[in-house]
Each structure stands twice: as structure tokens, then as C-alpha cells.
BALOBA-1460 file (C-alpha; in Angstrom, 3 decimals):
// residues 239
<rec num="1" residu="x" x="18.909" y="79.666" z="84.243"/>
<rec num="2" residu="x" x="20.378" y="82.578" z="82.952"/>
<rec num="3" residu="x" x="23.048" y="84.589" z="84.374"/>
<rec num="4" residu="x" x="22.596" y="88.141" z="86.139"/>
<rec num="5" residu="x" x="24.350" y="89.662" z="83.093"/>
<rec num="6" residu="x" x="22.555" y="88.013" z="80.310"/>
<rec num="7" residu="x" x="19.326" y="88.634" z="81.814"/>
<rec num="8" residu="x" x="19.915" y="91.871" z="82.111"/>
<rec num="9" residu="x" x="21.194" y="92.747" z="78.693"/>
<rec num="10" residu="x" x="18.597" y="90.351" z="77.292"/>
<rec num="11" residu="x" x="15.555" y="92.800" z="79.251"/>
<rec num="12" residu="x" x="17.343" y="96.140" z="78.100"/>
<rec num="13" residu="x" x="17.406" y="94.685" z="74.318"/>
<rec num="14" residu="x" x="13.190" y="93.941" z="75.261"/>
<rec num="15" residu="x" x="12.762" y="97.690" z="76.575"/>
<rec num="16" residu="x" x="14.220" y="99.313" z="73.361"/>
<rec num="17" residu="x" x="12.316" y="97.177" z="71.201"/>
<rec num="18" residu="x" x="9.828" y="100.258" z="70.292"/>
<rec num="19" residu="x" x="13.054" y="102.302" z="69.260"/>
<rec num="20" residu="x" x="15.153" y="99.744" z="67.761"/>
<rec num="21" residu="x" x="16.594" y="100.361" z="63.623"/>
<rec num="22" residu="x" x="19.313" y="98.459" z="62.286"/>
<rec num="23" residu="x" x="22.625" y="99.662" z="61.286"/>
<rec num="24" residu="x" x="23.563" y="101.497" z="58.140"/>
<rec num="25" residu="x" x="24.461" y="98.387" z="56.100"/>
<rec num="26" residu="x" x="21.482" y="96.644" z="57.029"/>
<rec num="27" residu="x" x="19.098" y="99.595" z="56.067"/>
<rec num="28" residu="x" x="20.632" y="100.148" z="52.839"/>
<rec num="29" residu="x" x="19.989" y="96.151" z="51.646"/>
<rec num="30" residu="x" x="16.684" y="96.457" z="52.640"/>
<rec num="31" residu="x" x="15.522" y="99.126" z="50.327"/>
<rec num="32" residu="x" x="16.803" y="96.273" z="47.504"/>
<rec num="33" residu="x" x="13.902" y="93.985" z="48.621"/>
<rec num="34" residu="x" x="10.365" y="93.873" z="48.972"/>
<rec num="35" residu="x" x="8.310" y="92.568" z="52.458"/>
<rec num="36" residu="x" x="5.008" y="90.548" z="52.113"/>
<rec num="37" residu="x" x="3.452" y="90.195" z="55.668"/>
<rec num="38" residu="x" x="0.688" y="87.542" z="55.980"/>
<rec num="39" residu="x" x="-1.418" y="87.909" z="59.009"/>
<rec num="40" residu="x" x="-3.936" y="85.702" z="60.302"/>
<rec num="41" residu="x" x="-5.212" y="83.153" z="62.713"/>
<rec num="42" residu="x" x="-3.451" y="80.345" z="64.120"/>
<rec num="43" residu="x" x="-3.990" y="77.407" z="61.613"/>
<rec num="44" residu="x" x="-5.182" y="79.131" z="58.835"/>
<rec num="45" residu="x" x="-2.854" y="77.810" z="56.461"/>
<rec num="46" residu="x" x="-0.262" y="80.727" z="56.394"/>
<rec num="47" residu="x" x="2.840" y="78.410" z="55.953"/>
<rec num="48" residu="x" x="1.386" y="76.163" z="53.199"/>
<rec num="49" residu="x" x="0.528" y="79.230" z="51.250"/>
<rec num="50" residu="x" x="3.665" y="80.901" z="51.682"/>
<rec num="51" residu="x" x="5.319" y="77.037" z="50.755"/>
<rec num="52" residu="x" x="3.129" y="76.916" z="47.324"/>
<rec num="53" residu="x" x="4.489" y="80.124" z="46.432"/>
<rec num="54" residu="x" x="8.554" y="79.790" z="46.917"/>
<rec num="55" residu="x" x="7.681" y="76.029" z="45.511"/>
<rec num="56" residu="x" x="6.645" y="77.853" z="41.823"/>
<rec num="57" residu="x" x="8.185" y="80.813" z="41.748"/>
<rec num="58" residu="x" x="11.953" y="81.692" z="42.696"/>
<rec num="59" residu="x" x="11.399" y="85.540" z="42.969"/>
<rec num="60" residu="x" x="9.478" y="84.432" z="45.879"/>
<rec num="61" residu="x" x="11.039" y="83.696" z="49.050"/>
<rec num="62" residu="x" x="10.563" y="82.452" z="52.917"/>
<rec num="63" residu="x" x="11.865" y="84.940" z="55.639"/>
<rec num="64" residu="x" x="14.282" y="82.936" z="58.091"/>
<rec num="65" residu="x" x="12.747" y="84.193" z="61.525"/>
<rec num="66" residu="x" x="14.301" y="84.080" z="64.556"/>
<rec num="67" residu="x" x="12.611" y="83.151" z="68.399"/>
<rec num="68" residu="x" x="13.220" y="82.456" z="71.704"/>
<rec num="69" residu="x" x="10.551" y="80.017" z="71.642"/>
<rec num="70" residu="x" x="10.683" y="76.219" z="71.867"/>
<rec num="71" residu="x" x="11.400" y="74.090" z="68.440"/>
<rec num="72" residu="x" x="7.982" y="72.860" z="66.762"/>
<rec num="73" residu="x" x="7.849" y="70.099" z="64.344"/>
<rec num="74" residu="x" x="7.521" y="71.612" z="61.172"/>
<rec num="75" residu="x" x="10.142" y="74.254" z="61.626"/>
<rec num="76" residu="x" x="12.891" y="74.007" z="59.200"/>
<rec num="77" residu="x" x="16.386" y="75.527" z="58.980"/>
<rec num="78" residu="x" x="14.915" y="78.048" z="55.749"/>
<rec num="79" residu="x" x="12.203" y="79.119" z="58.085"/>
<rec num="80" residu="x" x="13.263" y="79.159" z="61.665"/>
<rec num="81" residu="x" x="16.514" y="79.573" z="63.928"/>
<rec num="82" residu="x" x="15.777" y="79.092" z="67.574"/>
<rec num="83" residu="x" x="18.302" y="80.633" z="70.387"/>
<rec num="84" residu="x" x="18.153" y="78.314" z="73.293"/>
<rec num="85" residu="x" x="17.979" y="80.030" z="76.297"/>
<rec num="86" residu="x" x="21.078" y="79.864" z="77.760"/>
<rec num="87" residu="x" x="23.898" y="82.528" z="78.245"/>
<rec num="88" residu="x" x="25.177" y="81.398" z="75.264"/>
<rec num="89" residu="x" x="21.898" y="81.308" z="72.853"/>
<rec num="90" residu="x" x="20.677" y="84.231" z="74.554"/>
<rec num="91" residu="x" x="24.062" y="85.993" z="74.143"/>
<rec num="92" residu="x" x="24.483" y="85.899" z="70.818"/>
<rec num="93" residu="x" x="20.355" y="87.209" z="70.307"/>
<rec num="94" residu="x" x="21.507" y="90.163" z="72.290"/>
<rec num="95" residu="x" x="25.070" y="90.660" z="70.516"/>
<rec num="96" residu="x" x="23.118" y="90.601" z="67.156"/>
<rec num="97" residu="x" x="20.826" y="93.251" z="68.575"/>
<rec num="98" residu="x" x="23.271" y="95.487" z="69.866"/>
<rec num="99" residu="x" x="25.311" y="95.202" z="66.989"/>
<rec num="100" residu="x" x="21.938" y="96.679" z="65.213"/>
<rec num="101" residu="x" x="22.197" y="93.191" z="62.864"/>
<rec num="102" residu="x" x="18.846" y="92.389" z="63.217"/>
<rec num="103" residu="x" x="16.333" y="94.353" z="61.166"/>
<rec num="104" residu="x" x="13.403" y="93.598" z="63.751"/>
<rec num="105" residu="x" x="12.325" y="91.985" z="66.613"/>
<rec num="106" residu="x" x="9.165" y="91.909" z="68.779"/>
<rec num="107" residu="x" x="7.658" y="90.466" z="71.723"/>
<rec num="108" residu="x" x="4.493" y="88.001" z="71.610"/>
<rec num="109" residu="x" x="1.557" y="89.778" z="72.979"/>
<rec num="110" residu="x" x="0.791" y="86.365" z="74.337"/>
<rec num="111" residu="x" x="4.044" y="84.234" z="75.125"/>
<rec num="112" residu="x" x="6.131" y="86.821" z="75.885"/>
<rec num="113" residu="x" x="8.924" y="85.172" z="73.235"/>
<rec num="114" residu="x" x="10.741" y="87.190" z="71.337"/>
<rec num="115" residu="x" x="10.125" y="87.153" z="67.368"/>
<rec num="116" residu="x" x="12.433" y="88.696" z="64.553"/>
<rec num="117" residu="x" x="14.762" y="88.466" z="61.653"/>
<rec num="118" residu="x" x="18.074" y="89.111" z="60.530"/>
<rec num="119" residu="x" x="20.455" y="90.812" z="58.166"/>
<rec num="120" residu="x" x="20.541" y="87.426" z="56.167"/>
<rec num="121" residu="x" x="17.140" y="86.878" z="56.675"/>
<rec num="122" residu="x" x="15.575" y="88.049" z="53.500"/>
<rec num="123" residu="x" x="17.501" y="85.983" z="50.783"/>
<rec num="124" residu="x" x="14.250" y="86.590" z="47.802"/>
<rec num="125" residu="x" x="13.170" y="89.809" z="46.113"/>
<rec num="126" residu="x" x="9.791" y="89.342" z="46.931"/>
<rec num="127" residu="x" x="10.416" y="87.842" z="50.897"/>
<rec num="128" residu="x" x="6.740" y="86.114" z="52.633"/>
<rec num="129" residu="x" x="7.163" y="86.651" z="56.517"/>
<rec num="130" residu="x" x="4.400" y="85.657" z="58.950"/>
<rec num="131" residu="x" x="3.072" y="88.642" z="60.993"/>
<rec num="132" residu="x" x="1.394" y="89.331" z="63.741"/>
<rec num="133" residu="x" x="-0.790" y="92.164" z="63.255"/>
<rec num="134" residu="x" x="0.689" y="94.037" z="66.636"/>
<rec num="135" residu="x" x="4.497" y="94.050" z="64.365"/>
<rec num="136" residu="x" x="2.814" y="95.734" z="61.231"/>
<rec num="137" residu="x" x="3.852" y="99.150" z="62.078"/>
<rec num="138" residu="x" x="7.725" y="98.210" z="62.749"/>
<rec num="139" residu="x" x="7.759" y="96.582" z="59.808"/>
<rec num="140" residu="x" x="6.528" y="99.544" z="57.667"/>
<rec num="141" residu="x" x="8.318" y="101.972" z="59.397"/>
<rec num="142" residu="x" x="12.103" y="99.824" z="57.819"/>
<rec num="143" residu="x" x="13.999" y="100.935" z="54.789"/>
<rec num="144" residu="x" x="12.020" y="97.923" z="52.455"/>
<rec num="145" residu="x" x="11.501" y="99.115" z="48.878"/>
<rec num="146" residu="x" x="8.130" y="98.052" z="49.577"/>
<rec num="147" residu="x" x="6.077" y="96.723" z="52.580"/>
<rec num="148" residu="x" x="2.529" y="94.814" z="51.359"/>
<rec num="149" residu="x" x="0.315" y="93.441" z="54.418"/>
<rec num="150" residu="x" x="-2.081" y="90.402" z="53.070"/>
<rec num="151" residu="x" x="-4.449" y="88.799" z="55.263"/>
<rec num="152" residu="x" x="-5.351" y="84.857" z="55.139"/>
<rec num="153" residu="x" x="-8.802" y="83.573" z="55.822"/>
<rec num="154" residu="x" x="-10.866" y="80.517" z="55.719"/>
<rec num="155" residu="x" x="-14.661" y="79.464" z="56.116"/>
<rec num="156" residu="x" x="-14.932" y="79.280" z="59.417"/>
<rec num="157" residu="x" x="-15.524" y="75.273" z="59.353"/>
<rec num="158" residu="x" x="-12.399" y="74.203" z="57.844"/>
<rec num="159" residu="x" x="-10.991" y="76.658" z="60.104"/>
<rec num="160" residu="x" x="-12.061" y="75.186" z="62.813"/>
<rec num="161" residu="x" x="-11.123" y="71.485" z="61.621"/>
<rec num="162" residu="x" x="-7.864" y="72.255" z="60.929"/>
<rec num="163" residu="x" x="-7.867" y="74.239" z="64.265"/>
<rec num="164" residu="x" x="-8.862" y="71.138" z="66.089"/>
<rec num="165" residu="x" x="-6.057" y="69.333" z="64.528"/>
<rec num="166" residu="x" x="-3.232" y="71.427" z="66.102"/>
<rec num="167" residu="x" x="-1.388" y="70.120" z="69.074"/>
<rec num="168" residu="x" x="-1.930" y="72.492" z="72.099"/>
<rec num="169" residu="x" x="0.602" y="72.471" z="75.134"/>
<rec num="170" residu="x" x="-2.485" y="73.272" z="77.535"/>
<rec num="171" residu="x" x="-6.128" y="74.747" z="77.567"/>
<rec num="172" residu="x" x="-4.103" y="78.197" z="77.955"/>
<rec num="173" residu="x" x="-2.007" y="77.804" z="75.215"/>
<rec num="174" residu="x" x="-5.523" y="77.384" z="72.665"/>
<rec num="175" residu="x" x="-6.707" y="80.239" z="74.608"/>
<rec num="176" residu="x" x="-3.891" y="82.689" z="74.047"/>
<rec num="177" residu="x" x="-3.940" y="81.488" z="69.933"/>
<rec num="178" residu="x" x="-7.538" y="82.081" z="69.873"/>
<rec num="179" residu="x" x="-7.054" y="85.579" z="71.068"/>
<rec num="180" residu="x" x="-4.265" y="86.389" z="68.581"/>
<rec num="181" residu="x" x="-6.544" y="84.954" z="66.138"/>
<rec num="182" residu="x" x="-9.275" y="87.481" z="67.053"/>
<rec num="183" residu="x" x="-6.683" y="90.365" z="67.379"/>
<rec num="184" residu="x" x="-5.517" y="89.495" z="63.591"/>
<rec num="185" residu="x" x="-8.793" y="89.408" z="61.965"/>
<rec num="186" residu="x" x="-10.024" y="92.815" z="64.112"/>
<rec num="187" residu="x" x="-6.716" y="94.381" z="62.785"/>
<rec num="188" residu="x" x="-7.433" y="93.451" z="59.123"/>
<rec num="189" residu="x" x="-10.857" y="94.500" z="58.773"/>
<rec num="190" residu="x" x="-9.781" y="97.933" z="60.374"/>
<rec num="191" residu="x" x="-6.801" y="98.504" z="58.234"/>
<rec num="192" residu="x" x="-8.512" y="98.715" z="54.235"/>
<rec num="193" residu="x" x="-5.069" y="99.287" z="52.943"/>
<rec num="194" residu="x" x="-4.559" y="95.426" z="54.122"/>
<rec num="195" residu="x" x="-5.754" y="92.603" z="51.199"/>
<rec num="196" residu="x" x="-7.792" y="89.665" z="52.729"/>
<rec num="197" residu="x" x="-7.927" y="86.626" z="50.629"/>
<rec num="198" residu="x" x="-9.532" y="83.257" z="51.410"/>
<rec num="199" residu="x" x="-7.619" y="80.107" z="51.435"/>
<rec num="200" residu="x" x="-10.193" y="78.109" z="50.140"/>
<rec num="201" residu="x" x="-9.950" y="74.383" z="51.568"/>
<rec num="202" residu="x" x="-11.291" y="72.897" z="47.825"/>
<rec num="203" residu="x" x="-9.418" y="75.088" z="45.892"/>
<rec num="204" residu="x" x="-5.542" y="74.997" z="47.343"/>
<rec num="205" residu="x" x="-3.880" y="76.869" z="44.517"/>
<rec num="206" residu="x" x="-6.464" y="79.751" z="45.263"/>
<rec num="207" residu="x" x="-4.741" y="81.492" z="47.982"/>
<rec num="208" residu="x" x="-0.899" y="81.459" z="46.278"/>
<rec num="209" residu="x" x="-2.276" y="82.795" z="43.187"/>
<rec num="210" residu="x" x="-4.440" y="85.481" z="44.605"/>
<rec num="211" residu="x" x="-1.682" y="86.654" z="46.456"/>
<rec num="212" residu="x" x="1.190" y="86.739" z="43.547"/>
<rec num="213" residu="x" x="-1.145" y="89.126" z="41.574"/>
<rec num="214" residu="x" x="-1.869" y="91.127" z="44.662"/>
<rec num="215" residu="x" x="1.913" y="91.705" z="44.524"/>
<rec num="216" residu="x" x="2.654" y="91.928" z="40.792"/>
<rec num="217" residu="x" x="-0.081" y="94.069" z="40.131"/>
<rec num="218" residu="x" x="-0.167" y="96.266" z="43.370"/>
<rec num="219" residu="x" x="-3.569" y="96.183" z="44.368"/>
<rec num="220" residu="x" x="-5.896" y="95.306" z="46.981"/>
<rec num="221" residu="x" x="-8.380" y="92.304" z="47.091"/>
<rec num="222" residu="x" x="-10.551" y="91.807" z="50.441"/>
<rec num="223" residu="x" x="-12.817" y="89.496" z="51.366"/>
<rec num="224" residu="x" x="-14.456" y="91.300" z="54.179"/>
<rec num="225" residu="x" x="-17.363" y="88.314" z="54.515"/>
<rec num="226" residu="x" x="-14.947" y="85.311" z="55.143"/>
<rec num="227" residu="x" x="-13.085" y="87.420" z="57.460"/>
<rec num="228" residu="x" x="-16.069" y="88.319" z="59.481"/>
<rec num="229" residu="x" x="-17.323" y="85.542" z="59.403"/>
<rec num="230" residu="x" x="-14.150" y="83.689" z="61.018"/>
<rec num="231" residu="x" x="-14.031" y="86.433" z="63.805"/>
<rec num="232" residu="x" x="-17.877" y="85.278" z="64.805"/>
<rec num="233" residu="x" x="-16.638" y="82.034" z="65.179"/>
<rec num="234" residu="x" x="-13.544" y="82.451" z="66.773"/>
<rec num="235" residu="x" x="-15.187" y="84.591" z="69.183"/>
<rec num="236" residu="x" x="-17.572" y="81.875" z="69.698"/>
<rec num="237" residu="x" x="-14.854" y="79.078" z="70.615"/>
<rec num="238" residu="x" x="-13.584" y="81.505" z="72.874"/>
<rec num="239" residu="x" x="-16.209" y="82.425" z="75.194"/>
């Protein structure tokens, strides 16, 4: 359990959230480096893409995020740093926070854990982070030299196969990553600024590739009838 003072600072850190900018230092090394979001539904594939690409190409990196949340089996130190919470984990979040060292954070619109990253967080010029669509506005609104927002899609089947494959820590839990599924794919088809690109289960190099000339060539691809067609049937599993 935490202490009276850690909880407190930890809740004041939660209530600025909306208002929160780095410090002066940090600002100025973002606008050296470029943020690709990639936004979509729980087991879509986001990470493999993301893996393909900083596999065969070096200009691409992973963002290191940071959580509250509990460790997962595929997290990785390149990927993920976890504060435990205790008054120490959960003292140092803060410190970095007040210090205005990290360049973001957010709360989970259905965990309540608190996502982000860090100065040292973005070590690529071209740095893949996945979003949640609720965080896109943060994000655009730092000192990046460039902010692109891609969505990932798949046919709804293999979706829902590799869906069904994910470990669950209760009925609830599936519940609460169906919803943010929905929420991702209602965000992307109201946002046309947004790409949408289909990681196509026969085809694995597909998505990466798409999604390096989206970014090299600064333009947007969308496929509008995947996407769609995965919100029918998430909306399906969920009622």
C-alpha cells in the first residue's frame, strides 16, 4: 500500500495530466525526431508490425513506454519499463513528472494505469509508439518534428482468432479490450487525416511496408472497408 504522501503526489501528477509539457530540454530534442502512432484493437498485430520494421530498417525505432501496469510476457526492456507500485516505484514516476522529464503520460480509459514515455524514450529518428486513440491529441500537441497517426486492421476472422488466443485476466478484462477496440476503430474512421492499413494474415510483410512508405512519402492510405468491417464484428462479440 502506498503511503499518504505518495498517493497524494501520485493523484495530483493524474489531475494535471490534461496540462502537463515537458521541460525546455526535453521539448527542444523532440523537434529532432519524428512520432509514428499506431492505433488499433487489442491483438491486431501492432507489436509484430512495429518489430518487422526496427528488424529491417535502423532509422526505425521502438518507443520505450512506461506503465503502472502489471509485467506481461512479451514485454521487453526496449519496449517497456514498469514502476511497481510502491513508494519507491511510484516515487520516482512522480519525481520524473514533476521534474517535467517525461514527454507524456495518460491514463487508460479502461484500467485506470497510467501510460507514457520519457526523455530517453525515443532513441530512432523515425520512433513507432502504440496509441490509444484517446492520447492522439497530447501527442500532436508536443514539440515532434512530425507526428503521423496510422491505424492497423485485420479481416475480422483472423482478428478474431488471434483475439481468442490472448490470455484474459477475467470476462471484464476481454470486455474493457473489446471496448478500446471499438473506441480505436470509431476514432480512425472519423479522423481522415489518420492512414488505415490492413495487416493482412497471408501476407506478413504487407503491413511494415505499407507503413514505411506512408512515412517516407507523407501520404495517406485507408482502408475504410477492413476497418468497418472489424468494428461490425467487434461490436458483435461485445453485445
Amino acid at each position: 500500500m502506498l503511503s499518504a504522501s505518495i498517493t497524494q503526489r501520485f493523484e495530483r501528477a493524474k489531475a494535471s495530466q490534461p496540462e502537463y509539457r515537458p521541460n525546455s530540454r526535453v521539448s527542444a530534442e523532440l523537434g529532432t525526431k519524428s512520432l509514428i502512432g499506431i492505433i488499433g484493437p487489442c491483438s491486431v498485430g501492432k507489436n509484430y508490425v512495429i518489430d518487422h520494421l526496427t528488424d529491417n530498417d535502423s532509422r526505425f525505432r521502438s518507443v520505450r513506454s512506461i506503465s503502472t501496469r502489471e509485467p506481461r510476457p512479451d514485454d521487453t526492456p526496449d519496449t517497456m519499463q514498469l514502476f511497481a507500485k510502491t513508494d519507491e516505484g511510484i516515487g520516482e514516476l512522480v519525481t520524473l513528472i514533476e521534474e517535467g522529464r517525461a514527454v507524456s503520460y495518460v491514463i487508460h480509459p479502461t484500467t485506470g494505469e497510467l501510460y507514457g514515455t520519457l526523455d530517453t524514450s525515443y532513441p530512432g529518428e523515425f520512433n513507432l509508439l502504440p496509441m490509444l486513440s484517446n492520447s492522439t491529441d497530447m501527442y500532436r500537441r508536443l514539440p515532434f518534428r512530425d507526428v503521423r497517426l496510422i491505424g492497423l486492421v485485420a479481416p475480422p476472422d483472423a482478428w478474431e482468432s488471434w483475439f481468442n488466443r490472448r490470455h484474459f485476466e477475467s470476462a471484464e478484462d476481454r470486455a474493457k479490450r473489446l471496448a478500446e477496440g471499438a473506441q480505436s476503430l470509431d476514432w480512425l474512421l472519423a479522423n481522415t487525416d489518420a492512414s488505415i492499413i490492413c495487416n493482412q494474415p497471408d501476407n506478413p510483410d504487407y503491413a511494415a511496408s505499407a507503413i514505411k512508405t506512408v512515412v517516407e512519402q507523407r501520404f495517406v492510405l485507408r482502408d475504410e472497408q477492413t476497418a468497418e468491417q472489424l468494428l461490425s464484428k467487434i461490436n458483435a462479440l461485445r453485445w
